[in-house]
N, C-alpha and C positions, 0 to 999 in steps of 0.2 A: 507542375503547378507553381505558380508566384505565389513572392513571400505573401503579397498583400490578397492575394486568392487565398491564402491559407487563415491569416487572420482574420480575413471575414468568418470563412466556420467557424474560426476558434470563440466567434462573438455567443456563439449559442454552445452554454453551455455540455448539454450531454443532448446526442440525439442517438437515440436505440431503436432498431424496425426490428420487432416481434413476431414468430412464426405459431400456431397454434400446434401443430402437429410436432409428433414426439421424436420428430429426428433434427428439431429446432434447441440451437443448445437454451440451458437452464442463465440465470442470471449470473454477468458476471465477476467474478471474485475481485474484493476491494485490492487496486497492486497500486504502488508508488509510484508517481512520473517524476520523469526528468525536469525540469522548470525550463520552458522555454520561452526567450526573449522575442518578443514580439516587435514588430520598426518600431514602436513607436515609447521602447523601450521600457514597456510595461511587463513582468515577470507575472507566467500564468502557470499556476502546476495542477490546473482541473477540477471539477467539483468532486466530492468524498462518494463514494456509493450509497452513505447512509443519511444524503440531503434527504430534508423533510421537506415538502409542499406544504404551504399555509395560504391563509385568506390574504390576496390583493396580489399571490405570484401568476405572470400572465404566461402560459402555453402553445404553445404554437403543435397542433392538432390534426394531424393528415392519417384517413381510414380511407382503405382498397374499399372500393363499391359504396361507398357515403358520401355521394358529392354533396350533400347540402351541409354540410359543417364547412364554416366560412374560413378563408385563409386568415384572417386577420388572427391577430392571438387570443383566445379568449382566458376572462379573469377568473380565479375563484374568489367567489361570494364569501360574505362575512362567516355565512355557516359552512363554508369548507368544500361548495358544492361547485362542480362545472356544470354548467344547464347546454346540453349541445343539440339541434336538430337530430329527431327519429329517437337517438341514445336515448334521450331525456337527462335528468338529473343524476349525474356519476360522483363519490365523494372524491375527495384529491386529498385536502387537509390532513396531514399526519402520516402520508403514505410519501414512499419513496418514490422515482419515477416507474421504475421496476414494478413494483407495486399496482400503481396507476394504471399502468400499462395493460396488465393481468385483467385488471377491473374492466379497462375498454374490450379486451380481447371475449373478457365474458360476456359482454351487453353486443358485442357485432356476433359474434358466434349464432346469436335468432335471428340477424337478418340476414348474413353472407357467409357462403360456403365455405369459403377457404379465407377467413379476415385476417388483415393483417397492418399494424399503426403504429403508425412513429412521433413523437412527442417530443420536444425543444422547451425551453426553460426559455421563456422571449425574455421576461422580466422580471426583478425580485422584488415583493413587495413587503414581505412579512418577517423579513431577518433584519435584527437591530444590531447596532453597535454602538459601544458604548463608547464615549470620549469624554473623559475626564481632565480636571489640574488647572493646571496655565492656559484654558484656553475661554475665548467670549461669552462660549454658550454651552459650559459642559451639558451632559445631557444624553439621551439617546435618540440615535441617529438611524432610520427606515434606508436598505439599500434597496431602491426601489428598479435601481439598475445597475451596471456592473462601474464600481467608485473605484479608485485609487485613492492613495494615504492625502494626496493633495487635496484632493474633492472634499473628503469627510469632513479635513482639517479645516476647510473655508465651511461646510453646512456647519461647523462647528463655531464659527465668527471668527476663524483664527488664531493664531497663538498671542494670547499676552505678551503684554512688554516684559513683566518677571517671567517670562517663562525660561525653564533652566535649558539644560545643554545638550537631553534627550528628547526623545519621544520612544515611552514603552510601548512592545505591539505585544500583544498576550492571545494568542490563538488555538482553540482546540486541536488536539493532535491529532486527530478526523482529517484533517485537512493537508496533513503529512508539514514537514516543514516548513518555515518562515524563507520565503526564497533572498534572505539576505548573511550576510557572515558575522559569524559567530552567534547565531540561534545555538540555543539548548534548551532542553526537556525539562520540565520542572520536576521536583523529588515524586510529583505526586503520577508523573507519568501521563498525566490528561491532558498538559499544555504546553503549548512550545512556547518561547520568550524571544525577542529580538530588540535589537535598536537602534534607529537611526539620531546620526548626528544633528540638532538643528541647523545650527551654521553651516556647516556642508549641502543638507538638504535645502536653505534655502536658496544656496549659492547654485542648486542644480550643478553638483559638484558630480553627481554618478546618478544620469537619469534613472537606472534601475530599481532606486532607493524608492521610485516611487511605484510602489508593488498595489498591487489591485486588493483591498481588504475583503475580508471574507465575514459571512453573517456570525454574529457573536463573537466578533473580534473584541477587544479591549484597548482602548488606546489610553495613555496616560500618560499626561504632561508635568511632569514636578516642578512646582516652584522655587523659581533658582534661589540659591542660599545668596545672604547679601552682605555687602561693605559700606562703611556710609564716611563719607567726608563731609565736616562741619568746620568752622572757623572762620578768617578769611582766606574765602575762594568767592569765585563766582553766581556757582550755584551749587549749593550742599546739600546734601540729601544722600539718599540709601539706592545704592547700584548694583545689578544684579550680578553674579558670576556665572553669565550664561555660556564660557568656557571652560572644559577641563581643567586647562592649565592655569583656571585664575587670575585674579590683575596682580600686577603690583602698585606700589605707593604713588607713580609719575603715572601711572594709567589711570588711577582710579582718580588723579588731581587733574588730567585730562578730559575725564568725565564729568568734572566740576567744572568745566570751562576755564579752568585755567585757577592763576591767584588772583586773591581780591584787590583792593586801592592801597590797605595799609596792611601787605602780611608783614610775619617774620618765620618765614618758611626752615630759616636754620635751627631754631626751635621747634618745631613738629615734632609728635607725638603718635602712637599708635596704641589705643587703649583696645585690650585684649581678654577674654576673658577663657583661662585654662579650665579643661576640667577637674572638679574637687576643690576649686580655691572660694576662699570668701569675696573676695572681686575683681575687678580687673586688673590685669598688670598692664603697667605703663612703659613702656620701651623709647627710646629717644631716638629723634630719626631727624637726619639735616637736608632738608630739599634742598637747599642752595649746593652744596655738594653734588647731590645727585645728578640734578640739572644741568650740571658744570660738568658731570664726567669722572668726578674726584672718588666718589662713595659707589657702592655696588646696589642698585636698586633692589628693595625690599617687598616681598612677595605678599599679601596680604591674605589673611586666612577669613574664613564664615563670620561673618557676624565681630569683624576687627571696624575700630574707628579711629579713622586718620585725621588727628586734629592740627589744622594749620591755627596757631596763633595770630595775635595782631599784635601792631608796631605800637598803636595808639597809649596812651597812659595807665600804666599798670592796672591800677584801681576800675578803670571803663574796661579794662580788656578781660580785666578779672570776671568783671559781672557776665561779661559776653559770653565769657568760654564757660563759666560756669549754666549759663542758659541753655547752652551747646550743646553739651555733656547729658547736660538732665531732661533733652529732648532726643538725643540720640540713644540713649540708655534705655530710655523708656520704649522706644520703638523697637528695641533689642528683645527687651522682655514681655512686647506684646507680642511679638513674633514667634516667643519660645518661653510658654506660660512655665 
């Protein structure tokens, strides 16, 4: 069989043919899969034995000696029910496929001798997932069919422009593993934790990062912590540290588009605020050095403000920087009441 013969089954979830008679084995026991890559470099490790059925998941339905149940998938109703030719109304909602299955074998058993029915999970309609943070439309999100982390993240509107430097995936340990590296168990033992890089994931750095999410997944975006450069520059304002490794001082003036008309960059300042102190400390920092090669670039930390001065008349530049200061201050402290 090809790979892409293989992926097509892999599309349907679990599919089980059921024997009635007592030398047909019993259900079977929940075991661990391997996570296998699929072309299109989607990581799948299987549904849990203990998936529930809910209202809007669609089935795909084949009984020995019951031709009239249509191929098509049929849905269950909002009260949890499948309505199928002859069977009639059989519940689904809350039962396992297993389960399910039991139910049909009981309701063919009065019309056919030896019945016997196999059941597909066509489509998922009743498992949410949640996406929170840095993203356009947190909220909760219907897998109405089989999503990856990408999919969610666009029904999601997207990652914010603050959005930080992960994305958490928080998944039921039902589900066995998070197919990415360095997953671990949470103390509580119910949930596995992973995460992917954004920068990387945007960059389609390691298609596999983009793993198929599973119902009551959690995804959570944190908002990147920030730096803000005021003074004269180009454009001042608050910039996100959506890298681990952090800006530094020529990055973050980078990100300001550059210096203004009148700096004095070998005056620059980085206002700081330690933990336990009564305010910030002021550090002294010479871009013209920097710039030049002469000084060793300065790494900026959470919530540090990189003040380029101006060249202009002491007394004008005074009021400026002082307007500066008491508008980046304040953004600092609405940020971290």
């Amino acid at each position: 069989m090809t790979i892409a013969k293989f992926a097509g089954f892999l599309f349907a979830a679990i599919s089980i043919v059921c024997e009635p008679s007592g030398l047909g084995q019993g259900p079977a026991q929940s075991r661990p899969r391997s996570p296998t890559l699929t072309p299109r470099g989607i990581v799948d490790v299987g549904l849990p034995e203990e998936y529930l059925l809910g209202p809007d998941d669609q089935l795909k339905i084949w009984a020995l000696g019951i031709g009239e149940i249509p191929a098509a998938p049929q849905r269950i109703d909002p009260a949890g029910y499948v309505d199928l030719p002859v069977l009639g109304r059989i519940r689904a909602s809350g039962l396992s496929l297993n389960q399910f299955k039991e139910a049909l074998l009981t309701s063919l058993a009065k019309e056919v001798l030896k019945p016997q029915v196999s059941v597909e999970i066509a489509e998922f309609g009743s498992q949410p997932v949640t996406v929170m943070g840095a993203v356009n439309t947190p909220g909760v999100q219907l897998l109405r069919s089989r999503k990856t982390l990408a999919e969610v993240l666009s029904m999601a509107g997207g990652l914010r422009n603050d959005a930080g430097a992960v994305i958490k995936i928080t998944r039921l340990a039902s589900w066995g593993p998070i197919p990415l590296p360095g997953t671990t168990l949470d103390p509580t033992g119910r949930y596995n934790v992973a995460e992917v890089g954004v920068k990387d994931f945007l960059n389609a750095k390691d298609p596999a990062q983009n793993i198929l999410i599973r119902p009551n997944d959690v995804l959570a975006v944190p908002t990147a912590e920030m730096v803000y450069v005021i003074g004269a520059v180009r454009k001042p304002g608050g910039f996100g540290l959506t890298e681990r490794g952090g800006i530094s001082a020529l990055h973050a003036l980078s990100m300001a588009e550059g210096l203004g008309p009148t700096p004095a960059p070998g005056s620059s300042k980085i206002l700081r605020t330690q933990p336990g102190a009564s305010g910030p400390t002021e550090i002294a920092v010479d871009l013209t050095k920097m710039m030049a090669g002469r000084a060793e670039d300065v790494m900026l930390r959470p919530n540090d403000i990189l003040i380029v001065p101006s060249s202009m008349p002491k007394q004008a530049s005074l009021r400026a920087l002082d307007a500066a200061i008491q508008m980046a201050t304040g953004v600092v402290i609405w940020r971290h009441p």
